[in-house]
FILUMMAR-825238 format. One line per 4 residues: number of its first residue (from 0); their letters; for each residue x, y, z of C-alpha. Coordinates in pm, whole numbers, plus 50000, padded with zeros to 5 digits. Layout:
# FILUMMAR-825238
NUM	a	X Y Z; ...
***
This chain:
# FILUMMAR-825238
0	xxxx	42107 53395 61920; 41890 53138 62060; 41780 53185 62395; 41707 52957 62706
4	xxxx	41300 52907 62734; 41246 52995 63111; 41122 52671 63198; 41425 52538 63106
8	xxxx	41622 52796 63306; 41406 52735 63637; 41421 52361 63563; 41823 52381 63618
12	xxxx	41877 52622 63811; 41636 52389 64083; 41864 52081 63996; 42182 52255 64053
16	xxxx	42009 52351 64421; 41877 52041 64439; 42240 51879 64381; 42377 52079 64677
20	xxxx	42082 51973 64939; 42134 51696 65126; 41899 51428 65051; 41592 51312 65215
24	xxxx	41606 50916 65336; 41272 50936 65072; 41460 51086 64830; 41710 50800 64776
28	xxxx	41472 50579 64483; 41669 50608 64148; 41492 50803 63915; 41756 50790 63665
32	xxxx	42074 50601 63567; 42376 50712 63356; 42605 50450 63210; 42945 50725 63140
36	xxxx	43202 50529 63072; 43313 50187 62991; 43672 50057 63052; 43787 49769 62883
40	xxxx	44142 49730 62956; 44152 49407 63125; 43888 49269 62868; 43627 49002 62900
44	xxxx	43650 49173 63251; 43515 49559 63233; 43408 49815 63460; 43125 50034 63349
48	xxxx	43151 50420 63532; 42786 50429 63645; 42603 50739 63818; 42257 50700 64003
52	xxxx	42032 51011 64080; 41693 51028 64257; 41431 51225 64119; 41579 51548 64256
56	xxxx	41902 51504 64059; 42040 51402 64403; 42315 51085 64379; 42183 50726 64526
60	xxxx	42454 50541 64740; 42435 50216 64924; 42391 50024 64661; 42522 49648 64580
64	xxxx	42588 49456 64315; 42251 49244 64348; 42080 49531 64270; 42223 49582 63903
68	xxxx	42189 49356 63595; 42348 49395 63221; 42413 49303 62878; 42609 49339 62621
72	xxxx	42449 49336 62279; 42151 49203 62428; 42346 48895 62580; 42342 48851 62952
76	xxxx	42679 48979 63121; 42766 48861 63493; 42777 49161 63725; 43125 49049 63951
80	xxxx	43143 49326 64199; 43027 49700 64257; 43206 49983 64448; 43171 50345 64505
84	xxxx	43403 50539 64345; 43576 50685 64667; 43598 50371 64828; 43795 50211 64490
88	xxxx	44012 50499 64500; 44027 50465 64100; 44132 50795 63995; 43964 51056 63828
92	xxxx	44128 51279 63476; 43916 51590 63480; 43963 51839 63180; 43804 52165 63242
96	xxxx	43764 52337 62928; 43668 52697 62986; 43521 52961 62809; 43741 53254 62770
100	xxxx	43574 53507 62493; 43516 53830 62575; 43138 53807 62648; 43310 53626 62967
104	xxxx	43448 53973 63077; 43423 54057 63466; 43175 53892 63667; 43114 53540 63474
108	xxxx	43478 53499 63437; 43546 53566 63847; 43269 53399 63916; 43353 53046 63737
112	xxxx	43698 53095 63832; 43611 53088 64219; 43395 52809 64119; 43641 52593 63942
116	xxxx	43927 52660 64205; 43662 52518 64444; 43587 52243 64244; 43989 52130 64216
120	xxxx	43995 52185 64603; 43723 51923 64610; 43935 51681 64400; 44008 51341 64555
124	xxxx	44389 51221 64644; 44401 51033 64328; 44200 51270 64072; 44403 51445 63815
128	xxxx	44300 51807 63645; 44397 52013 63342; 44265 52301 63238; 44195 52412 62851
132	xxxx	44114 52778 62758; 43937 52919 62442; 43875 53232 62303; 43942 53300 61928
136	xxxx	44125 52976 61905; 44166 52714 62189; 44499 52741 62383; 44724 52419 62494
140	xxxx	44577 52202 62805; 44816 52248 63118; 44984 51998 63244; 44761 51724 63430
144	xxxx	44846 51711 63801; 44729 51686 64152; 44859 52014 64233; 44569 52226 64326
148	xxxx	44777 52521 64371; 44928 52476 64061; 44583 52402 63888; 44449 52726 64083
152	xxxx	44717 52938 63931; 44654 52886 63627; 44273 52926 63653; 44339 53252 63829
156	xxxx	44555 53368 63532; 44289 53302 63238; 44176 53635 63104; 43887 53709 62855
160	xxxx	43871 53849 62521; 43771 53711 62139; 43518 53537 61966; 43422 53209 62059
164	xxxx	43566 52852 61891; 43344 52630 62078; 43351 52352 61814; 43736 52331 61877
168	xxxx	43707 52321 62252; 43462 52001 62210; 43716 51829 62006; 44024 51906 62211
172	xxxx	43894 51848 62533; 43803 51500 62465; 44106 51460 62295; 44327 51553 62587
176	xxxx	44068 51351 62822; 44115 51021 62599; 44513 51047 62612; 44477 51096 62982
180	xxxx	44632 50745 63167; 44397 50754 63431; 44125 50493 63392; 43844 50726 63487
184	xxxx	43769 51035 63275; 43555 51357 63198; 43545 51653 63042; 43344 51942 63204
188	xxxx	43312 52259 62946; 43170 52600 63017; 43051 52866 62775; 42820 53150 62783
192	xxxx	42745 53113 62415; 42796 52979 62065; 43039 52879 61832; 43137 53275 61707
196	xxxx	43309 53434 61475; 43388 53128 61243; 43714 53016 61425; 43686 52670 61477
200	xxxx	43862 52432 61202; 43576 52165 61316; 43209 52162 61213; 42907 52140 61437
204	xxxx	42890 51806 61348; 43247 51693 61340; 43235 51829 61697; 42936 51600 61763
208	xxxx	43130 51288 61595; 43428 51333 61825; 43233 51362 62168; 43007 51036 62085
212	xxxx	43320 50844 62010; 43584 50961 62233; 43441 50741 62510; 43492 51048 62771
216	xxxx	43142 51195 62930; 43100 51557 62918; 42933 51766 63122; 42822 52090 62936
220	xxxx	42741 52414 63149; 42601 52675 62957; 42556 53016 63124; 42330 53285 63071
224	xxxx	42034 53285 62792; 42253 53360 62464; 42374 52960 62450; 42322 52718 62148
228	xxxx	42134 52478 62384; 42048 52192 62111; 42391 52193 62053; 42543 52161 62416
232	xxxx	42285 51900 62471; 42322 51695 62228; 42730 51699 62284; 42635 51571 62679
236	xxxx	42368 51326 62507; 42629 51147 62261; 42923 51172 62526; 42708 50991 62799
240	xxxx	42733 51337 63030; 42521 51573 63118; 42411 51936 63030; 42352 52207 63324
244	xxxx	42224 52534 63302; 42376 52867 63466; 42101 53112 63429; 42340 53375 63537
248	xxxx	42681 53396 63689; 42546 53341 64047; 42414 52990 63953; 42749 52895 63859
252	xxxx	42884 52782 64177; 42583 52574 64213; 42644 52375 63880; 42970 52304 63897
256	xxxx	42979 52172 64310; 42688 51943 64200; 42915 51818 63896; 43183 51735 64173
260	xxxx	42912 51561 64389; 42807 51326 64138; 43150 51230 63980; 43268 51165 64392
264	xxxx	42918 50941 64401; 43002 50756 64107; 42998 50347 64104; 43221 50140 63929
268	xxxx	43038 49805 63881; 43295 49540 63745; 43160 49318 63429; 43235 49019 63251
272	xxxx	43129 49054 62915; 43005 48761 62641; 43142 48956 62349; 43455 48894 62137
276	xxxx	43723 49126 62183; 43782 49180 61792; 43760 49528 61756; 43403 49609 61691
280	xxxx	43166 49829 61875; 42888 49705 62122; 42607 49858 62324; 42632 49815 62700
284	xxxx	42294 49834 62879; 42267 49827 63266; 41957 49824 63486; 41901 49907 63844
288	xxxx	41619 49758 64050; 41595 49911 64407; 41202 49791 64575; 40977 49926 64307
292	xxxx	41228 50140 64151; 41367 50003 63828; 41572 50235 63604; 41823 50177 63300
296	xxxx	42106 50362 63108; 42289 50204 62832; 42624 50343 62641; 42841 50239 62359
300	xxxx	43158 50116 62344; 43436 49951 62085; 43571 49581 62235; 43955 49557 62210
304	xxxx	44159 49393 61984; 44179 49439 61611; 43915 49396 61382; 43963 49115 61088
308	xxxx	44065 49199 60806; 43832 49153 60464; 44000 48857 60236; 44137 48997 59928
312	xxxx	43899 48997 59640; 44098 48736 59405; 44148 48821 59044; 44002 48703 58802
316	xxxx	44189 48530 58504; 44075 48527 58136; 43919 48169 58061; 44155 47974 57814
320	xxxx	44044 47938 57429; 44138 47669 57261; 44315 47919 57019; 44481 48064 57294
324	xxxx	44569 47709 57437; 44726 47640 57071; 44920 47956 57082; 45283 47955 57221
328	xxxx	45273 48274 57288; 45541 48409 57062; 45346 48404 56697; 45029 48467 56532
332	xxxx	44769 48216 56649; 44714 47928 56343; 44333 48060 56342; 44447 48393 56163
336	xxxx	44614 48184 55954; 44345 48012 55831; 44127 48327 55760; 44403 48459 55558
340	xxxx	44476 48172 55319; 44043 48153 55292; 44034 48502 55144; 44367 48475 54909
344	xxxx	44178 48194 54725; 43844 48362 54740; 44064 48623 54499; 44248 48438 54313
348	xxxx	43945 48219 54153; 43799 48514 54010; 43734 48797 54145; 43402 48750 54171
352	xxxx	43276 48779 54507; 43580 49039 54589; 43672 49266 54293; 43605 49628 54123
356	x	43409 49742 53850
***
């Protein structure tokens, strides 16, 4: 098992904290930008899902579209407008994918299910939740709804026991996230380990494949010490979300309330783009300049539309001889003919050059 360097532990644990503590007016400089999502649906327009944290992992408001520049590609991309998140009332699909193995027994499975129930109650009017559950093999996602009760129930009635198909989670919750219709979209996973016991159908790096092109940030929370960290990491690296640490079931509140702080802090800064929509995939980069404070995040993201299609590779047709250009196609071609009369007189004048002795 690989375990969680205490650094690392101490480092999180004082971001989740620092995520709940209201920040200081000298607090508010960006220290970091995230570029999570990119929606192209109404393409050259776009609206890129961008979060904003200060150096305490706190989230930056006030900001306005002067402030932000882009490109796509490298090409210059006009920024047309910038809102928060709550103020667009653009709503939110959240899939909470939760560990359920039996390492989860007792206190870290109360524990994140008091969190998570808090988190739906924190949900905005027109946010959306489902919940996904796996153990020794990764159950069906519930139905996605507004209904906190409904969404409480059933986090209430998840029970722990099994091995541990992480892999599988990865790929379905993004799955269910990217079928979701709301325009906004992230998964937030939780596990207090590793992939175990050999149940998942997908590979580490099939996992890793469908989380970097899914277009759907996830947030990764791994709790306790016994966690594959490079992996859950690298899945909130290539996904454009975030990975958290839980040292133990106590910090788990924390995590997942500063998780709902950002996503509510979120901007959605409205794009024109320069680049065809033919199908291909681009890189979207965005900076932020606030006084002496200039930060950057970039993402990728496939334009609509349909890529071309290659031209079909002619083929090639035998060059004409002029034997074959005699021929009519239904005989022997008049050059045999001449080869054969050449040798019957070759015989007949003696047997010289082709005869037995």
């Amino acid at each position: 098992m690989l375990r969680l360097p205490r650094r690392l532990l101490v480092a999180a644990l004082t971001l989740g904290w620092a995520l709940l503590t209201p920040p200081t007016a000298s607090a508010q400089a960006p220290a970091a930008l995230d570029v999570t999502q990119v929606i192209t649906t109404a393409y050259p327009d776009a609206t890129a899902v961008v979060t904003v944290r200060d150096a305490f992992g706190a989230p930056v408001g006030g900001l306005n579209a002067d402030a932000f520049r882009a490109w796509q590609d490298g090409a210059p991309a006009q920024v047309l407008d910038v809102q928060a998140a709550v103020d667009a009332g653009v709503g939110l699909a959240v899939v909470m994918v939760m560990d359920t193995s039996g390492s989860m027994a007792g206190d870290p499975l109360a524990t994140t299910q008091d969190a998570a129930v808090a988190f739906v109650d924190n949900l905005l009017p027109n946010d959306k939740a489902a919940v996904i559950a796996f153990a020794d093999s990764v159950g069906p996602p519930s139905e996605l709804t507004g209904d906190k009760q409904a969404l409480a129930a059933t986090l209430r009635s998840l029970t722990a026991i099994g091995a541990t198909a992480l892999y599988d989670a990865v790929v379905a919750g993004v799955r269910t996230a990217a079928a979701a219709p709301l325009p906004r979209k992230v998964v937030v996973l939780l596990t207090d380990g590793q992939d175990y016991g050999a149940r998942s159908s997908a590979s580490e790096e099939q996992s890793l494949i469908e989380a970097a092109t899914a277009g759907v940030p996830i947030f990764t929370i791994g709790v306790g010490e016994d966690i594959n960290v490079p992996y859950l990491q690298e899945v909130a690296r290539r996904s454009g979300g975030q990975f958290l640490a839980a040292p133990a079931p106590a910090d788990i509140p924390a995590v997942y309330d500063g998780i709902g702080r950002l996503l509510r802090a979120q901007y959605l800064l409205r794009l024109r783009l320069p680049g065809p929509a033919d199908g291909g995939d681009s890189e979207l980069r965005v900076m932020l300049t606030v006084g002496d404070a200039t930060v950057q995040g970039r993402t990728s993201f496939r334009r609509p539309g349909v890529p071309p299609t290659a031209a079909p590779t002619p083929t090639l047709q035998p060059i004409a001889t002029p034997e074959a250009a005699a021929d009519d196609g239904g005989g022997i071609s008049p050059f045999v003919w001449v080869m054969v009369g050449a040798i019957a007189l070759l015989v007949a004048g003696g047997g010289g050059i082709i005869g037995f002795r």
